[in-house]
PQR file of N, CA, C, O and H, with PARSE charges and radii, in Angstrom:
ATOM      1  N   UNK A   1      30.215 -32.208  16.450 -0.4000 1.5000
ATOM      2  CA  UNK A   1      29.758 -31.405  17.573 -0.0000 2.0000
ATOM      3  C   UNK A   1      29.481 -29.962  17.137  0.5500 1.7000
ATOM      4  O   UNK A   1      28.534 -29.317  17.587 -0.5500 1.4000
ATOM      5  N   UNK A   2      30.476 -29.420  16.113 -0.4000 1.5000
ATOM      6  CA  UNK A   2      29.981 -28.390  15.917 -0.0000 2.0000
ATOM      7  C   UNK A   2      29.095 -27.890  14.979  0.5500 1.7000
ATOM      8  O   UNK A   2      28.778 -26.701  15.002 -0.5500 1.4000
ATOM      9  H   UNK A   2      31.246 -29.944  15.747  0.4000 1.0000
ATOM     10  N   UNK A   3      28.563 -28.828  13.978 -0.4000 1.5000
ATOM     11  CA  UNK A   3      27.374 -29.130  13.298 -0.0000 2.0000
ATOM     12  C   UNK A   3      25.780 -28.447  14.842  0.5500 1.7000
ATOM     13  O   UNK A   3      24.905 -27.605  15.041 -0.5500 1.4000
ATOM     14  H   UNK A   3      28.820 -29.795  13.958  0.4000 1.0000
ATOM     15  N   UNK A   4      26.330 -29.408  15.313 -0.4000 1.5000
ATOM     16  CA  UNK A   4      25.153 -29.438  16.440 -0.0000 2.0000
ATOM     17  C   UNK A   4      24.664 -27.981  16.385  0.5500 1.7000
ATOM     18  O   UNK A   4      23.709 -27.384  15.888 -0.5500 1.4000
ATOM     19  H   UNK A   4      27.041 -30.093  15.151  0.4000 1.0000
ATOM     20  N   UNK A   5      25.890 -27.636  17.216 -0.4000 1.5000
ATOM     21  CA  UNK A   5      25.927 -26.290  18.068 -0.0000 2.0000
ATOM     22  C   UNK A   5      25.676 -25.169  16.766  0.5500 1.7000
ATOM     23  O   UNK A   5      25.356 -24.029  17.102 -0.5500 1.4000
ATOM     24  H   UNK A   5      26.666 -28.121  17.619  0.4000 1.0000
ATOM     25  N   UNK A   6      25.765 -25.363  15.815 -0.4000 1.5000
ATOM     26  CA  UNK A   6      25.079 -24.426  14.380 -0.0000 2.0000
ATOM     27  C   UNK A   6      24.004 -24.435  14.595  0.5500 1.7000
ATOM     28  O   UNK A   6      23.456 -23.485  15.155 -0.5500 1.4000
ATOM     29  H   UNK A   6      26.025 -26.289  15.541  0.4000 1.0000
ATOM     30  N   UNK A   7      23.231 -25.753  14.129 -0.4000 1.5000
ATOM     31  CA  UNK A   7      21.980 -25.744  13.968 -0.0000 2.0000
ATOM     32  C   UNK A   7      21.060 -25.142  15.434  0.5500 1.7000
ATOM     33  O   UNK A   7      19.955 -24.615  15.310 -0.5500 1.4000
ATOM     34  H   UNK A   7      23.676 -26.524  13.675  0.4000 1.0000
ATOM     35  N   UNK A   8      21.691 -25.321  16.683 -0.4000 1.5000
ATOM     36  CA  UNK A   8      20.953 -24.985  18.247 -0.0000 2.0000
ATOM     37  C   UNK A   8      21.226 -23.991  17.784  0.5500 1.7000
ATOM     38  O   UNK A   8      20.077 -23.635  17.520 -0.5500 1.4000
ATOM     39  H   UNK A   8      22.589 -25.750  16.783  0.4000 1.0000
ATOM     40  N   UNK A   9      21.948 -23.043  17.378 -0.4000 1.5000
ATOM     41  CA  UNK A   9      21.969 -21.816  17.585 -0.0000 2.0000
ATOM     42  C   UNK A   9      21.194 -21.238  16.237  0.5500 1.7000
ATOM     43  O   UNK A   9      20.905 -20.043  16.304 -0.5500 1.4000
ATOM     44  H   UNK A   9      22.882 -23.331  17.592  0.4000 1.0000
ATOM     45  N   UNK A  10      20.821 -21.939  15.014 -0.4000 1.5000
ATOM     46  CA  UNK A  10      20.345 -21.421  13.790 -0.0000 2.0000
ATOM     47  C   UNK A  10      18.273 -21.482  14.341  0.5500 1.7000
ATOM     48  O   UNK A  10      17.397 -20.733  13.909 -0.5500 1.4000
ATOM     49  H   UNK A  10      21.056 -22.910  14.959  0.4000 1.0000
ATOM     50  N   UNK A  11      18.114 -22.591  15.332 -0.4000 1.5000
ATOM     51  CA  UNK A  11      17.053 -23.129  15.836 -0.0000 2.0000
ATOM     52  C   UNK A  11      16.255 -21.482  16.835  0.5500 1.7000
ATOM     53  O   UNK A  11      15.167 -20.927  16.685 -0.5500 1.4000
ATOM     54  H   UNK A  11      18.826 -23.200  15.683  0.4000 1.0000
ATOM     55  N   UNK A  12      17.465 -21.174  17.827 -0.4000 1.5000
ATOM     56  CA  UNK A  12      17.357 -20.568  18.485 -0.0000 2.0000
ATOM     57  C   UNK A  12      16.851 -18.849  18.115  0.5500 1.7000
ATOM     58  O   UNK A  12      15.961 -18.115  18.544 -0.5500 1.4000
ATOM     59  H   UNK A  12      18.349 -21.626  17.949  0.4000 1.0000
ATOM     60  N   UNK A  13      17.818 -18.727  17.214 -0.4000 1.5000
ATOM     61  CA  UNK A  13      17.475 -17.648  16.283 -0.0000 2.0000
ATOM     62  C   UNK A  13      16.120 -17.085  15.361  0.5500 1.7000
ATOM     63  O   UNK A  13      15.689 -15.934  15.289 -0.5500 1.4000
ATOM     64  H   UNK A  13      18.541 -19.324  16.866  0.4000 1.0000
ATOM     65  N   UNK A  14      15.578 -18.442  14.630 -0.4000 1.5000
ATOM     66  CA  UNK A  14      14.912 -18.880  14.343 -0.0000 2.0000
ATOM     67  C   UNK A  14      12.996 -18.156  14.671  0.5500 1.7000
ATOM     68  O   UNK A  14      12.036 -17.653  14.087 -0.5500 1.4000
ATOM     69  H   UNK A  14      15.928 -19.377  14.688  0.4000 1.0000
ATOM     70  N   UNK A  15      13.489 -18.616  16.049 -0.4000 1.5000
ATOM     71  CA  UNK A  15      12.318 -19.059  17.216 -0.0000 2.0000
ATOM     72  C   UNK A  15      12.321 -17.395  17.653  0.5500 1.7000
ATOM     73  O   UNK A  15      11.277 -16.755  17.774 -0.5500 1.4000
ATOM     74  H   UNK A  15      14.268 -19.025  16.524  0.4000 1.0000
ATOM     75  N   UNK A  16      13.626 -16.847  17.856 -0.4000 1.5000
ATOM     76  CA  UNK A  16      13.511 -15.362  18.351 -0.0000 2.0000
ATOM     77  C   UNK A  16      12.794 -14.473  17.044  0.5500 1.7000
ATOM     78  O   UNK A  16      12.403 -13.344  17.343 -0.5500 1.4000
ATOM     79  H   UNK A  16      14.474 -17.367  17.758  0.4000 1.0000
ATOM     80  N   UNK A  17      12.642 -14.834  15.906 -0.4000 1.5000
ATOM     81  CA  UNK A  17      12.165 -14.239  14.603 -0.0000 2.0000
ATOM     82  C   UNK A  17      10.471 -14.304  14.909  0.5500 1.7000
ATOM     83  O   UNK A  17       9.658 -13.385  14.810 -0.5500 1.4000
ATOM     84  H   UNK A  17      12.959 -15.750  15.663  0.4000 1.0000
ATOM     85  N   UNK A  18      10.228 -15.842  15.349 -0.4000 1.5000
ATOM     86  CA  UNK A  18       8.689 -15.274  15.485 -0.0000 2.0000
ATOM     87  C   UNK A  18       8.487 -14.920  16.545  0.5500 1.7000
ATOM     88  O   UNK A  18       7.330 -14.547  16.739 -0.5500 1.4000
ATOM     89  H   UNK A  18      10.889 -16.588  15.430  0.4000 1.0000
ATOM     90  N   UNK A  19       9.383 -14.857  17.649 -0.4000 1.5000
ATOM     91  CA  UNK A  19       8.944 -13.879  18.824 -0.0000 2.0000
ATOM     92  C   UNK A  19       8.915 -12.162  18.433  0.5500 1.7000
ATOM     93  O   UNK A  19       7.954 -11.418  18.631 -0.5500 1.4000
ATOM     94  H   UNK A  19      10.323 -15.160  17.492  0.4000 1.0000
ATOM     95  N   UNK A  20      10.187 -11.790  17.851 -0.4000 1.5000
ATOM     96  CA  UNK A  20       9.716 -10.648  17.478 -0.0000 2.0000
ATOM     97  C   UNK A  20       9.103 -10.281  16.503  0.5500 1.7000
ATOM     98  O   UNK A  20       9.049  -9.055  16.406 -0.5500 1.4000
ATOM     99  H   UNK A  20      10.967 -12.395  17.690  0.4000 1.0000
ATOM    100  N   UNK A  21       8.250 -11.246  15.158 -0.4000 1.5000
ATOM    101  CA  UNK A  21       6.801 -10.771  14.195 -0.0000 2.0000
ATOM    102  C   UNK A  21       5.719 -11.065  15.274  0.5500 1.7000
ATOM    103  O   UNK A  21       4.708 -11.508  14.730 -0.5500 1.4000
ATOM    104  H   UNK A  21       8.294 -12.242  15.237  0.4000 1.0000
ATOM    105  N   UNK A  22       5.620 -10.981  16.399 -0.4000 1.5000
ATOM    106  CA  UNK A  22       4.641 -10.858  17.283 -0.0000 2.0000
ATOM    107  C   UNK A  22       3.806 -12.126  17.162  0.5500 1.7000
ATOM    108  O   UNK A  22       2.587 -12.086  17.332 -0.5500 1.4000
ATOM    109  H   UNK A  22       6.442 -10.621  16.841  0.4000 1.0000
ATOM    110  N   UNK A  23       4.610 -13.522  16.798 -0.4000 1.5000
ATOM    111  CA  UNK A  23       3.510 -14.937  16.845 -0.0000 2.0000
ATOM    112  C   UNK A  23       4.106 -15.660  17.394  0.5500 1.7000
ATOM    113  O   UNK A  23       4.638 -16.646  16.886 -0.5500 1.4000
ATOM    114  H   UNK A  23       5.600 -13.554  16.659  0.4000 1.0000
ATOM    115  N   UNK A  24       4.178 -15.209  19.038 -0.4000 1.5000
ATOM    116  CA  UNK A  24       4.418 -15.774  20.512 -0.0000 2.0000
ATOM    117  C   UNK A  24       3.677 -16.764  20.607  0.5500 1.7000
ATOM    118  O   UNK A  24       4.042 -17.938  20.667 -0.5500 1.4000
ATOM    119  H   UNK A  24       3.745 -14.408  19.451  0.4000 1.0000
ATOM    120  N   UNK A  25       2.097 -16.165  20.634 -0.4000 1.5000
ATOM    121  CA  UNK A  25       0.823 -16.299  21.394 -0.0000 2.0000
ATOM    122  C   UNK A  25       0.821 -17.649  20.009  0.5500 1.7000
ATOM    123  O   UNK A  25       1.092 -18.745  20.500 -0.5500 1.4000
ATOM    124  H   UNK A  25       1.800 -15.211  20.584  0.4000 1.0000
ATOM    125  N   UNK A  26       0.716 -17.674  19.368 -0.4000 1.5000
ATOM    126  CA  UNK A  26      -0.268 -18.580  17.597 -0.0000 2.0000
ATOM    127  C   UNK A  26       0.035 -19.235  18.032  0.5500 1.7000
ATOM    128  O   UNK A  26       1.042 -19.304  18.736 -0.5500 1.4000
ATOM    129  H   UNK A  26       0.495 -16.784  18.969  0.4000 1.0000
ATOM    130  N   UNK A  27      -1.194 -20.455  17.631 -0.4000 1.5000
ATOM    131  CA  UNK A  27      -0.262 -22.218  17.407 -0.0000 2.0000
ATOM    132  C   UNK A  27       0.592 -22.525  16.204  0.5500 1.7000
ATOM    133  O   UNK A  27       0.439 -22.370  14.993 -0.5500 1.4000
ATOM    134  H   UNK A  27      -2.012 -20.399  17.059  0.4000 1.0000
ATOM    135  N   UNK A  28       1.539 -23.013  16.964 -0.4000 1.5000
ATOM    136  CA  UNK A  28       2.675 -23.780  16.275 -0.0000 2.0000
ATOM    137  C   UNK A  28       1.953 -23.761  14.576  0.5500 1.7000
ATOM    138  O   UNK A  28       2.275 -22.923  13.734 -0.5500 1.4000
ATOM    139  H   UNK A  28       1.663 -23.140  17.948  0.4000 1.0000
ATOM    140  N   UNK A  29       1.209 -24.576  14.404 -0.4000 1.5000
ATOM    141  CA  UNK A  29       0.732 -25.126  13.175 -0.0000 2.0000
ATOM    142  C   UNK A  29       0.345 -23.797  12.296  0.5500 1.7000
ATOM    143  O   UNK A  29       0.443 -23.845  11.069 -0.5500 1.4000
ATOM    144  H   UNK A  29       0.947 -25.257  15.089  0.4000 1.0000
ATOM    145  N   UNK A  30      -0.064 -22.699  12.913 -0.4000 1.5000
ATOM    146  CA  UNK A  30      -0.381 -21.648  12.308 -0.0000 2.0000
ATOM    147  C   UNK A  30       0.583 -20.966  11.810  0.5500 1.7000
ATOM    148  O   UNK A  30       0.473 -20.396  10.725 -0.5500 1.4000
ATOM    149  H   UNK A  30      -0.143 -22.660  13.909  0.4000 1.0000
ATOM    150  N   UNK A  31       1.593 -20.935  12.493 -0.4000 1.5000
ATOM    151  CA  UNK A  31       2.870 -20.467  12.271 -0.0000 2.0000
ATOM    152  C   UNK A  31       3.954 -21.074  11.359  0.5500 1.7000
ATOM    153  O   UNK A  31       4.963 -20.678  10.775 -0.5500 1.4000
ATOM    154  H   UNK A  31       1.682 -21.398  13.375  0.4000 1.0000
ATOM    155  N   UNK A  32       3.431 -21.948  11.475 -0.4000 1.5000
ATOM    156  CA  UNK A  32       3.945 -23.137  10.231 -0.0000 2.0000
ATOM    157  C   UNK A  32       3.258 -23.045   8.933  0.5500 1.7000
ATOM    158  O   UNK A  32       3.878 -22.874   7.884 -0.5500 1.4000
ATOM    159  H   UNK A  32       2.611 -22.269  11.949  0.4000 1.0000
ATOM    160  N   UNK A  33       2.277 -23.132   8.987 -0.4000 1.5000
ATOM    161  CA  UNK A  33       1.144 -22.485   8.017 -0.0000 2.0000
ATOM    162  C   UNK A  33       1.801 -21.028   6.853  0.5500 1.7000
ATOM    163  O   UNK A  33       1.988 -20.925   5.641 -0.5500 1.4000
ATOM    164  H   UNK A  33       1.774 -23.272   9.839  0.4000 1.0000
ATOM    165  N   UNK A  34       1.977 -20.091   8.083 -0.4000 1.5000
ATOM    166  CA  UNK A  34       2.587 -18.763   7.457 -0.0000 2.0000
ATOM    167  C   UNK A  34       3.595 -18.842   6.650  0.5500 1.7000
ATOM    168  O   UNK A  34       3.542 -18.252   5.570 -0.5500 1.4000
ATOM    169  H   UNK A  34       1.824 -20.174   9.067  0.4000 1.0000
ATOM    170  N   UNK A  35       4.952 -19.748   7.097 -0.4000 1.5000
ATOM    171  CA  UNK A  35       6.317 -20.371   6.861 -0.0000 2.0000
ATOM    172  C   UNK A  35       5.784 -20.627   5.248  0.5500 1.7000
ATOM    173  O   UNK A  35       6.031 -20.017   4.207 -0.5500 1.4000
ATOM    174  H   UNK A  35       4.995 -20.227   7.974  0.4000 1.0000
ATOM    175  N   UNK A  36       4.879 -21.900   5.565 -0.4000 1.5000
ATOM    176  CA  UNK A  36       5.052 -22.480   3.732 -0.0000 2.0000
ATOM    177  C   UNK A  36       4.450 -22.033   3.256  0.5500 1.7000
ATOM    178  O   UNK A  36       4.523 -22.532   2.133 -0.5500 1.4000
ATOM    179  H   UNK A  36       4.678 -22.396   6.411  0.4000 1.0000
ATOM    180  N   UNK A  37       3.127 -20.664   3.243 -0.4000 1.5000
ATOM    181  CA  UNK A  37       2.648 -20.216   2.156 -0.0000 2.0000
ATOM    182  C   UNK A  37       3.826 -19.119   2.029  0.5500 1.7000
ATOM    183  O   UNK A  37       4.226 -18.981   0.873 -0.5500 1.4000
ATOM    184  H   UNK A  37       3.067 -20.259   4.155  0.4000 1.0000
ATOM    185  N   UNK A  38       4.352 -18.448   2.840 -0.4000 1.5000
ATOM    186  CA  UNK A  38       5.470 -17.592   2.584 -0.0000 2.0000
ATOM    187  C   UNK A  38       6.279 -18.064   1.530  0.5500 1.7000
ATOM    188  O   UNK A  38       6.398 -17.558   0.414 -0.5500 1.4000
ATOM    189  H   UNK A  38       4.027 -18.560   3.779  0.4000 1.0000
ATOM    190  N   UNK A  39       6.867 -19.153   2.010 -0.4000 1.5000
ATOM    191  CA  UNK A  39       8.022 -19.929   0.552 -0.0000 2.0000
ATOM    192  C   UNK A  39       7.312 -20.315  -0.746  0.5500 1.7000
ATOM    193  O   UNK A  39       8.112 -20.536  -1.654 -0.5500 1.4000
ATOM    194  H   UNK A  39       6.770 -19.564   2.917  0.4000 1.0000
ATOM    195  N   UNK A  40       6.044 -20.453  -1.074 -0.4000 1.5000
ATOM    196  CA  UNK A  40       5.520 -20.649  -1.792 -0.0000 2.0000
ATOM    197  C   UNK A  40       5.034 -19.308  -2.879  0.5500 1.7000
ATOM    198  O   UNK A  40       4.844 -19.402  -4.091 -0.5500 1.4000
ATOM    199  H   UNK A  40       5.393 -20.273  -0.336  0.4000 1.0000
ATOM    200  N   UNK A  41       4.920 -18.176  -2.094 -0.4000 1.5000
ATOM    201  CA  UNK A  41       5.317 -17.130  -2.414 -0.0000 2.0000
ATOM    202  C   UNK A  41       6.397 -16.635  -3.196  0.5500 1.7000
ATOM    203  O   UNK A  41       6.339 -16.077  -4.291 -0.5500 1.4000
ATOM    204  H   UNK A  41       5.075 -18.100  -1.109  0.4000 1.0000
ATOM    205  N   UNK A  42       7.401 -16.912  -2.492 -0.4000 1.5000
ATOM    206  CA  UNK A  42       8.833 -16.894  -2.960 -0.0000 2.0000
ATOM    207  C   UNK A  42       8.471 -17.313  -3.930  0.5500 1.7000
ATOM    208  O   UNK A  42       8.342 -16.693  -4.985 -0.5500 1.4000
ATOM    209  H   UNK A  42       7.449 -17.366  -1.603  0.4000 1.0000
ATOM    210  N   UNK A  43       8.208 -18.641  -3.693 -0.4000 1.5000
ATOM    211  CA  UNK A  43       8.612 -19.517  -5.080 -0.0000 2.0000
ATOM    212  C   UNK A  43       8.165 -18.775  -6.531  0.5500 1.7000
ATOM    213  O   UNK A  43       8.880 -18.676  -7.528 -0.5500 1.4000
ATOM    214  H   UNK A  43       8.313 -19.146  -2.835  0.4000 1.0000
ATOM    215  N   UNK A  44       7.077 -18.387  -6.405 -0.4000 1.5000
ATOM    216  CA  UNK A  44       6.644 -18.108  -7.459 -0.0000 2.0000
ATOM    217  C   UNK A  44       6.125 -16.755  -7.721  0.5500 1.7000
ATOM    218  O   UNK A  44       5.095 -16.737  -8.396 -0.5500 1.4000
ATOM    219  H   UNK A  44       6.497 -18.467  -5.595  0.4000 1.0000
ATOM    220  N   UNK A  45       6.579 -15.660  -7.360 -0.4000 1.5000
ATOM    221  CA  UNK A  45       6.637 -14.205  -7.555 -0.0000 2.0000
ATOM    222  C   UNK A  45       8.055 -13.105  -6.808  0.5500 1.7000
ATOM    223  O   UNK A  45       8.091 -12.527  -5.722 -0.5500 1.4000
ATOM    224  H   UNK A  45       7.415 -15.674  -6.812  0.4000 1.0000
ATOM    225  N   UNK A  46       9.053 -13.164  -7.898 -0.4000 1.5000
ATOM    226  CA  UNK A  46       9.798 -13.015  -7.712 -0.0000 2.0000
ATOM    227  C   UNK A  46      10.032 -11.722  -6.926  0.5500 1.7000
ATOM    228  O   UNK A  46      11.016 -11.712  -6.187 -0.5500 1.4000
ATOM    229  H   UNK A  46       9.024 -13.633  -8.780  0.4000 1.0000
ATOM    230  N   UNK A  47       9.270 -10.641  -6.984 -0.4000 1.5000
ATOM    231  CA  UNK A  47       8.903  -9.312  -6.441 -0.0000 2.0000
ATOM    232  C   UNK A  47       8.432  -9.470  -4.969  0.5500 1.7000
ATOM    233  O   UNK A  47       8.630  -8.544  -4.182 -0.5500 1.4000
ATOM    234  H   UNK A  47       8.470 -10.649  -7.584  0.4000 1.0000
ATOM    235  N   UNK A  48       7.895 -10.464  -4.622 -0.4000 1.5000
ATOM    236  CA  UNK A  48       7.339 -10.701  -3.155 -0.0000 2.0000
ATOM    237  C   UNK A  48       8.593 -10.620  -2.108  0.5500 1.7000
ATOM    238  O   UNK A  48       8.384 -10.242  -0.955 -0.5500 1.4000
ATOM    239  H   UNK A  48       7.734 -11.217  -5.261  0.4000 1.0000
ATOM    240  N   UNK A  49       9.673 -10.922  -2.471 -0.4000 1.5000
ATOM    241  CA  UNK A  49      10.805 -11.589  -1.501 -0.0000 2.0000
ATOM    242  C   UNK A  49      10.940  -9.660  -1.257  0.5500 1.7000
ATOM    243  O   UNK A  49      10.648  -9.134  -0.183 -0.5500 1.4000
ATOM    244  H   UNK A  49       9.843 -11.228  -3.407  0.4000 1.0000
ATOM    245  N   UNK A  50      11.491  -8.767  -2.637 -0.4000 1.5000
ATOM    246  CA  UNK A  50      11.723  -7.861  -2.190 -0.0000 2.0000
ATOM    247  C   UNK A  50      10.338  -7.063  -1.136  0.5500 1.7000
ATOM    248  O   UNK A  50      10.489  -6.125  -0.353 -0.5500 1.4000
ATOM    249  H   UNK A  50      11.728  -9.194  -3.509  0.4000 1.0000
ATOM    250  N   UNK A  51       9.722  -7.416  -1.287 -0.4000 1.5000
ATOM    251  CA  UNK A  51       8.723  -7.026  -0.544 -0.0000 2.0000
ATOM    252  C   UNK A  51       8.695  -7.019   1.235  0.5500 1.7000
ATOM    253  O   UNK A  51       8.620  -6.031   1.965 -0.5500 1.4000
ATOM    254  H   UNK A  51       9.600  -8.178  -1.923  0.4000 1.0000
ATOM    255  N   UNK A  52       8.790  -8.602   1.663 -0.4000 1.5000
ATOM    256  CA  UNK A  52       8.874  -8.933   2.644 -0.0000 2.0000
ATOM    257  C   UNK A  52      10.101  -8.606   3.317  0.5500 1.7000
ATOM    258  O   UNK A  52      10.226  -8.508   4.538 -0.5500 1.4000
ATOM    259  H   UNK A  52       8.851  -9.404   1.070  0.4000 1.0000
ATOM    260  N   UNK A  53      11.199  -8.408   2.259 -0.4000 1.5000
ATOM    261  CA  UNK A  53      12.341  -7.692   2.785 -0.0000 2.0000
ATOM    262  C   UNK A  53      12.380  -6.550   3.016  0.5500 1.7000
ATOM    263  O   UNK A  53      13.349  -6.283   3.727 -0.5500 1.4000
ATOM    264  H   UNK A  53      11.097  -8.488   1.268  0.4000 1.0000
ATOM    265  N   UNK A  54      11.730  -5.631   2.737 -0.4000 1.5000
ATOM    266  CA  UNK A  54      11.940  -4.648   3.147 -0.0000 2.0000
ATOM    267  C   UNK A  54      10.792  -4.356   4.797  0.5500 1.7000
ATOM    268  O   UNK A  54      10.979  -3.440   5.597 -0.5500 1.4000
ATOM    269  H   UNK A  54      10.942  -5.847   2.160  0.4000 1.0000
ATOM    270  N   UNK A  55       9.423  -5.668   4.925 -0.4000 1.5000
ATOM    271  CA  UNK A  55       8.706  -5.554   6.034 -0.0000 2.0000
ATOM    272  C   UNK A  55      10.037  -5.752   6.997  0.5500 1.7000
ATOM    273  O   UNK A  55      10.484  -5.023   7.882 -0.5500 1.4000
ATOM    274  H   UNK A  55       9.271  -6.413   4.275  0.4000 1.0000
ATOM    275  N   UNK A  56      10.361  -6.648   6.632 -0.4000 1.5000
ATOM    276  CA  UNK A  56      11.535  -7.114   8.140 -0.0000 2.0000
ATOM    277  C   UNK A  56      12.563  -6.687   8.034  0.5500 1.7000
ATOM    278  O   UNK A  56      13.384  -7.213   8.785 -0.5500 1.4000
ATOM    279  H   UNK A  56       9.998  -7.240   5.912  0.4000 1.0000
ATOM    280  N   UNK A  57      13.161  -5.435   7.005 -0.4000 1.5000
ATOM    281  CA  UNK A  57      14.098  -4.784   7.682 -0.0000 2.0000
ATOM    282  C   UNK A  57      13.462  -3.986   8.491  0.5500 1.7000
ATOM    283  O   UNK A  57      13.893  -4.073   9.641 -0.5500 1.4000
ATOM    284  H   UNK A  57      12.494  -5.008   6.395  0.4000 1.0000
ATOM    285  N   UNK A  58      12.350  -3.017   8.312 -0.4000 1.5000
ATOM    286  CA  UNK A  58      11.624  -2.324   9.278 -0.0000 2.0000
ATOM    287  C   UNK A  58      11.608  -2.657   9.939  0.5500 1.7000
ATOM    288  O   UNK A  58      11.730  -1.763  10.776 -0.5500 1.4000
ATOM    289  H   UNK A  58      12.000  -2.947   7.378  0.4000 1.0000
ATOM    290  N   UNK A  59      11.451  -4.342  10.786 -0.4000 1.5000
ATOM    291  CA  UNK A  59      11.226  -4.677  11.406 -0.0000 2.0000
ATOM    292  C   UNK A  59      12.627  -4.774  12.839  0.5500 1.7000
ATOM    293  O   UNK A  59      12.381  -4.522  14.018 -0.5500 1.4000
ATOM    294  H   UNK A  59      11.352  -5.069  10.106  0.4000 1.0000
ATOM    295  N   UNK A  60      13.694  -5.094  12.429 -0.4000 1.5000
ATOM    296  CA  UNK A  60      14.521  -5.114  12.545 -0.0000 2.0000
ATOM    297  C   UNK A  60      15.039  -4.100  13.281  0.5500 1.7000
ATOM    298  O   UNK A  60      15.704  -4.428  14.264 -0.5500 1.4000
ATOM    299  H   UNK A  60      13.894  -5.299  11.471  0.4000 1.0000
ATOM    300  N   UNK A  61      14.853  -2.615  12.977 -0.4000 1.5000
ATOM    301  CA  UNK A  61      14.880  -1.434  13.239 -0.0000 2.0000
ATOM    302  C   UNK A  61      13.971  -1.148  14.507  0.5500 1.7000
ATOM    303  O   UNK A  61      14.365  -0.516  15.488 -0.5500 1.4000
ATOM    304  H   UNK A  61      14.313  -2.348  12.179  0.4000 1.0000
ATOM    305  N   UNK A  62      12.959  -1.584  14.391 -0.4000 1.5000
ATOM    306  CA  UNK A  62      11.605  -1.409  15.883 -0.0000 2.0000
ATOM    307  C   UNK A  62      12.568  -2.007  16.781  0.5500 1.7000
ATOM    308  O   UNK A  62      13.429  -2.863  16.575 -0.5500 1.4000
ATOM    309  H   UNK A  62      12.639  -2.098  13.595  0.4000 1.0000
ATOM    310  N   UNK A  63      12.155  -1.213  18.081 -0.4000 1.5000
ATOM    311  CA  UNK A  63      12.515  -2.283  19.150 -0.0000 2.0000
ATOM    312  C   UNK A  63      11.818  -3.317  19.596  0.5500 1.7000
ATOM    313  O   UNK A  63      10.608  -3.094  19.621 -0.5500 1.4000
ATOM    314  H   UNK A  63      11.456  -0.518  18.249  0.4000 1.0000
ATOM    315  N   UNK A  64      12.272  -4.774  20.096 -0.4000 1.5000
ATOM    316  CA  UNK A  64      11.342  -5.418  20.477 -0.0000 2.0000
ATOM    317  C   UNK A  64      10.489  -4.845  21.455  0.5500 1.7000
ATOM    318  O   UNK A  64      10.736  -3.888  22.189 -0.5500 1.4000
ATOM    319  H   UNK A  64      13.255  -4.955  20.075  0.4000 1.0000
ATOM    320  N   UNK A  65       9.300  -5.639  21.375 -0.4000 1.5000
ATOM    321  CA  UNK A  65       8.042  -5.290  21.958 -0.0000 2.0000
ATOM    322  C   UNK A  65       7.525  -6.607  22.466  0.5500 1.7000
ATOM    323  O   UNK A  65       7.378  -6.731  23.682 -0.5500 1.4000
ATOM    324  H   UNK A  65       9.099  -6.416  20.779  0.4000 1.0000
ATOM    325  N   UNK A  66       7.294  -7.395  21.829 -0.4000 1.5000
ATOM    326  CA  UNK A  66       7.222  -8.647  22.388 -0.0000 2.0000
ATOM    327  C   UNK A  66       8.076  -9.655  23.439  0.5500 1.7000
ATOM    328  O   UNK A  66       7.834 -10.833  23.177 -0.5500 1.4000
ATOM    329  H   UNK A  66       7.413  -7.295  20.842  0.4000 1.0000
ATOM    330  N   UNK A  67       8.625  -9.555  24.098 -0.4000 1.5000
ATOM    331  CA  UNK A  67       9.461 -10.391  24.840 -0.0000 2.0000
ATOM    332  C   UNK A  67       9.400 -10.966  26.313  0.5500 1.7000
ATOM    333  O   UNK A  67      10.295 -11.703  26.726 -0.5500 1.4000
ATOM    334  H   UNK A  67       8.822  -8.598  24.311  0.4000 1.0000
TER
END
């Protein structure tokens, strides 16, 4: 049960991440799209991760706007 209640809440979290990079509005698939060229990224330029980390700590810092 409490497996469950991780993952609903890892799901939930998740989902609030692309509400606040502002891809409310996108289709699903597009957004999915972003996901695996992102990790693919990762995968293979090790400098990118610090990169994107530092977009979404900025990000982090904004107040939401989207909601």
């Amino acid at each position: 049960m409490e497996s469950r209640r991780t993952d609903t809440r890892d799901k939930i979290q998740l989902g609030g991440l692309v509400v606040k990079a502002g891809l409310r509005e996108e289709e699903k698939s597009v957004i999915l799209g972003i996901l695996i060229e992102g990790l693919q990224a990762l995968k293979t330029d090790d400098a990118i991760k610090a990169h994107y980390q530092k977009i979404g700590d900025a990000a982090f810092r904004k107040p939401d706007t989207d909601s």
